[in-house]
C-alpha positions in Angstrom: 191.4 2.4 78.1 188.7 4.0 76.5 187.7 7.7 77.0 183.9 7.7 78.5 181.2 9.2 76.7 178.7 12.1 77.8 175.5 10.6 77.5 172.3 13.7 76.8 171.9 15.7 73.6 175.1 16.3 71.1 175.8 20.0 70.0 177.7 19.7 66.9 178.7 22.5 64.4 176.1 21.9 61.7 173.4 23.1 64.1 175.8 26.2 65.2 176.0 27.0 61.4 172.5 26.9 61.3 171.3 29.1 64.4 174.4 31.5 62.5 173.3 31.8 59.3 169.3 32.0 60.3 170.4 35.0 62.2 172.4 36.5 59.7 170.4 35.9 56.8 167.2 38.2 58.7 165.8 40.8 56.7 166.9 44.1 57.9 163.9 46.7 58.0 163.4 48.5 54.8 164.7 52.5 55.1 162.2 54.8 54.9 161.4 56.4 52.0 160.7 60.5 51.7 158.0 62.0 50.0 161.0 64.0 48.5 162.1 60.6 46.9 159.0 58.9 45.2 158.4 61.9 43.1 161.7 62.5 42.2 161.4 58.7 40.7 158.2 59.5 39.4 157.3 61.9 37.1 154.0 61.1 35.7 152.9 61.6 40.1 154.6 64.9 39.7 152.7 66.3 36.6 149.5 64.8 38.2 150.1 66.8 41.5 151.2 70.3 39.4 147.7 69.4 37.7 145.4 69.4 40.6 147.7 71.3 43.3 148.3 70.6 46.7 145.5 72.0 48.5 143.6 70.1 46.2 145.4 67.1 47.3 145.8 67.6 50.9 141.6 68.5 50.8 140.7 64.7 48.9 143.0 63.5 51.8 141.6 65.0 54.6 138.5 63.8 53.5 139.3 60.5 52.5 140.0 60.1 56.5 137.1 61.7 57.8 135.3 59.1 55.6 136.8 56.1 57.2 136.4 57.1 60.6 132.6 56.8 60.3 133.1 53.1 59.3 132.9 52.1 62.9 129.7 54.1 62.9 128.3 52.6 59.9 128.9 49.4 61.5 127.1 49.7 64.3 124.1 50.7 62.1 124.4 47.8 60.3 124.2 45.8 64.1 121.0 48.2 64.5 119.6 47.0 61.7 120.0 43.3 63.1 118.4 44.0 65.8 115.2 45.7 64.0 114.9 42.8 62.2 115.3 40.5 65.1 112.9 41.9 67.5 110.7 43.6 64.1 110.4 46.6 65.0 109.2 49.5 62.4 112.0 52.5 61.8 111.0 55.7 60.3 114.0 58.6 60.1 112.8 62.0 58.8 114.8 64.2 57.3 113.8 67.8 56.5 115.6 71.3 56.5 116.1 73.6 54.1 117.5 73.4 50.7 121.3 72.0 50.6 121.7 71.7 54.4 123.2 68.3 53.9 119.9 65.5 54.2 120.8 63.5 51.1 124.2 63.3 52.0 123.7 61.7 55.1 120.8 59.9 54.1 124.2 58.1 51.7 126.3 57.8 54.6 123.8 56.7 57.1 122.6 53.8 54.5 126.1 53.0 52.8 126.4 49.6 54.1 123.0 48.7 55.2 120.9 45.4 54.3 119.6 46.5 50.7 116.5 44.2 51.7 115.6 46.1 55.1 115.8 49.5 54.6 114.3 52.0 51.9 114.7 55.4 51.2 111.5 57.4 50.1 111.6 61.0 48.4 108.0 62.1 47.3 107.6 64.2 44.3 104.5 66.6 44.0 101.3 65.2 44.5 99.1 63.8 41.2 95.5 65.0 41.2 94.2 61.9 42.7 96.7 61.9 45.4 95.5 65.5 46.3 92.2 63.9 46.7 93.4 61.9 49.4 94.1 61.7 52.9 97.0 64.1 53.5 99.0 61.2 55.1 98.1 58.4 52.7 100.9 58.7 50.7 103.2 58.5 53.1 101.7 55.6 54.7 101.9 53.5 51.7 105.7 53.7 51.8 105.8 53.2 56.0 108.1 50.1 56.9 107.0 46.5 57.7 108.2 44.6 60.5 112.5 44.9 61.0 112.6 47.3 58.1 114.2 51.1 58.3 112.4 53.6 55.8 114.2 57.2 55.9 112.4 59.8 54.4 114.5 62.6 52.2 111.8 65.2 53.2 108.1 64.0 54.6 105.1 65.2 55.7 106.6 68.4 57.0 106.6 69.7 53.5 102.8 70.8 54.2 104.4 73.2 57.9 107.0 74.6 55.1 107.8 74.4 51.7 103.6 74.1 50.9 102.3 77.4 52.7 105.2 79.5 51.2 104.7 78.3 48.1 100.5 78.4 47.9 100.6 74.7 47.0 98.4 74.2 50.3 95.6 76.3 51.5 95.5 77.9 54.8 92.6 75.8 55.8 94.7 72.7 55.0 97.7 74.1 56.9 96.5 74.6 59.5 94.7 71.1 59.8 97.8 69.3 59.2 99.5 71.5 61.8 96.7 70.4 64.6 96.3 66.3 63.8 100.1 66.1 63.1 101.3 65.4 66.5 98.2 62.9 67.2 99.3 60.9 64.1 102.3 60.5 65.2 101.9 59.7 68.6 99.7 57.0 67.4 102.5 55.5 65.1 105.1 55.5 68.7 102.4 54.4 70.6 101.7 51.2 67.8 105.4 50.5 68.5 107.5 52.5 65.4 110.3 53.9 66.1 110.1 57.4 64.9 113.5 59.9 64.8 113.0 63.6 63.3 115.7 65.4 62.2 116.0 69.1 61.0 119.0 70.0 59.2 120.1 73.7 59.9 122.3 75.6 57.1 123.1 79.1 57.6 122.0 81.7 55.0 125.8 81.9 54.0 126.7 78.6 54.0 123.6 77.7 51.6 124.3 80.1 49.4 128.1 78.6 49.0 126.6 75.4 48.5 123.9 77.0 45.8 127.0 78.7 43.7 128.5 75.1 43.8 126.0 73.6 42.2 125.4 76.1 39.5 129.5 75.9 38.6 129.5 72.2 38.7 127.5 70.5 36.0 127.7 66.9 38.3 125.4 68.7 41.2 123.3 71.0 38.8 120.8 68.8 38.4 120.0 69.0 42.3 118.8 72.9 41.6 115.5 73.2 41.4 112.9 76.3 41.2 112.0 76.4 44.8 116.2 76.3 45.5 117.0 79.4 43.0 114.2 81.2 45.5 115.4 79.8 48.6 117.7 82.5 49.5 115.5 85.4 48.3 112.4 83.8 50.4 114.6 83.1 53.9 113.1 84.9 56.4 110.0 83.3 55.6 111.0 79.8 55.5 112.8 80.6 59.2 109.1 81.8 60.2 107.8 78.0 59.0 110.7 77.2 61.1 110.1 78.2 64.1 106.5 77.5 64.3 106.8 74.0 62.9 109.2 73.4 65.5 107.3 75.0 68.5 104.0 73.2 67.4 105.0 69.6 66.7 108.0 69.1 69.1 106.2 66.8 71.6 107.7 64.1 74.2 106.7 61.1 72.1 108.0 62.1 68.8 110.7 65.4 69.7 112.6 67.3 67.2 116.4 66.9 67.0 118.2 69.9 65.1 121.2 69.5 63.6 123.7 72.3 62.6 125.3 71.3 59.0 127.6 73.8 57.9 130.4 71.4 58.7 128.9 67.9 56.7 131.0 65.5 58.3 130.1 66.7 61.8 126.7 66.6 60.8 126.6 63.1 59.3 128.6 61.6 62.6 126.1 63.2 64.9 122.9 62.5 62.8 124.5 58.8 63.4 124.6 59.0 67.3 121.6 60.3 67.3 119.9 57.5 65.6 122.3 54.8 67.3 121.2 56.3 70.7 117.2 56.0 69.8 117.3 52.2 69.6 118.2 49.8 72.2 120.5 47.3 70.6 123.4 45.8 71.7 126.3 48.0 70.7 129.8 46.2 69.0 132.0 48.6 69.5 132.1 50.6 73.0 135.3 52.0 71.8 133.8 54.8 69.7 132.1 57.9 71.4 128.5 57.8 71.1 127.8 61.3 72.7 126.5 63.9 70.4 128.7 66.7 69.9 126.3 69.7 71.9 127.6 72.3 69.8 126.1 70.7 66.4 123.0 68.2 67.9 120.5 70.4 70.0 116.5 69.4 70.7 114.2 70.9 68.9 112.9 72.7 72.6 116.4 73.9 72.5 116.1 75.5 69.3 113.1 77.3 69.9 114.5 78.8 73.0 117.6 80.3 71.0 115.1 81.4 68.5 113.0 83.1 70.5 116.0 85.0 71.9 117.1 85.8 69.0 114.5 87.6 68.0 114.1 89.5 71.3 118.2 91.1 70.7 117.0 91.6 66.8 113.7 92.3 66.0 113.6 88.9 63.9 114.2 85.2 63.5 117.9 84.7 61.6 118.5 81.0 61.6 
């Protein structure tokens, strides 16, 4: 009599040795590895590190970070931009303040990974005779942006309220002209439909003159010294005059001030980019990111004024 069969699927011990040996065979996580370790297995790394020291090290680090966390940032710039050209609307970004408070590096930052083809960055040299013929603004206007194009400015028309009437490169006359129609011209560009963003870079008298030895030591930022820098320090008090009334005359509701305190760049370049993320109504990527200025380093130029203005009342002068 034969011996009934199980009917259904057949476990045999090929398929055992299989499941076995596909666990055993799994890599095991590789140990981890100490810092202690790699250089004692490397010795050109060690030379390199004795070379440049630690601090050095641990500083390029430190920054290397801070660089990557305004990537998220950057990106939503570039989604700004998309949505200037979508809709094509005009940008303009100011930035003034005083010598090495930090505009050109955040003008880079700001920019980094922007649409070549939509945005621009104009810095003006001195005027030519015929351009000192002209229109005070035409110079400027020839470089505004077209329809879904970004044009930041790496100092504007502001150098007539300070760097000119310090200097004597403006008469008083022509001072105080551009002082009165300024805030008119630019109502009529926000009223025309540009979006229009100033920002005022703050250094303090210390920090700038840090920044000034730099560049004198290092022969990669030397060319960025100029005549006017060597007598920025010397002439402080009355470029914080210039200050304070270019601030308290053409801070108005349709085109306000925002002031930025730069001692610390990488606070200032995050902030400079909420603050130009928050003037445009686009439709943000990333809601992961904060995208509330920091109130200790972004302030209105109102704001400013105020803390000026008391400043001066516990002094007997202006000091930022």
């Amino acid at each position: 009599m034969k011996q009934a069969t199980t009917s259904g699927p057949r476990r045999d011990s090929v398929d055992i040795k299989q499941v076995v040996v596909t666990e055993v065979s799994t890599p095991e996580p590789a140990p981890q590895v100490s810092a202690e370790e790699i250089l004692s297995e490397s010795e050109p790394l060690k030379e390199r590190i004795k070379q440049l020291g630690s601090d050095k090290i641990l500083s390029t680090l430190e920054k290397a970070a801070l660089e990557r966390s305004l990537k998220p940032y950057q990106a939503e710039l570039i989604l700004m931009q998309k949505y200037l050209e979508a809709t094509k609307r005009r940008m303009i970004i100011l930035f003034e303040g005083r010598d090495a408070s930090g505009k050109g590096g955040t003008i880079r930052r700001v920019s980094r990974y922007m649409n070549e083809k939509h945005y621009r960055v104009v810095a003006l040299g001195k005027p030519n005779d015929a351009a000192r013929t002209q229109w005070f603004f035409q110079r400027y206007v020839e470089h505004f942006p077209r329809g879904g194009e970004v044009v930041m400015f790496d100092r504007s028309w502001y150098n007539r309220a300070m760097v000119e009437p310090i200097f004597g490169f403006c008469t008083p006359e022509e001072y105080q002209a551009f002082m009165k129609g300024v805030v008119g011209f630019e109502k009529d560009l926000v009223r025309q439909g540009t979006i229009l963003i100033k920002l005022y870079f703050s250094v303090t008298k210390k920090e700038q003159a840090y920044r000034f030895e730099r560049r004198k030591n290092d022969p990669l930022r030397q060319w960025k010294l100029s005549e006017v820098d060597l007598q920025a320090q010397e002439r402080w008090d009355e470029f914080t005059n210039q200050k304070y009334e270019m601030l308290k005359r053409t801070h108005s509701n349709h085109a306000p001030w925002t002031v930025i305190r730069s001692n610390d760049k990488y606070e200032a370049r995050l902030n400079a980019m909420r603050a130009i993320l928050n003037a445009v109504p686009y439709e943000r990527g990333n809601y992961d990111i904060d995208y509330v200025p920091n109130p200790e380093i972004l302030i209105s130029g109102s704001r400013e004024v105020e803390q000026m203005e008391a400043e001066r009342i516990r002094r007997g002068k202006f000091t930022s």
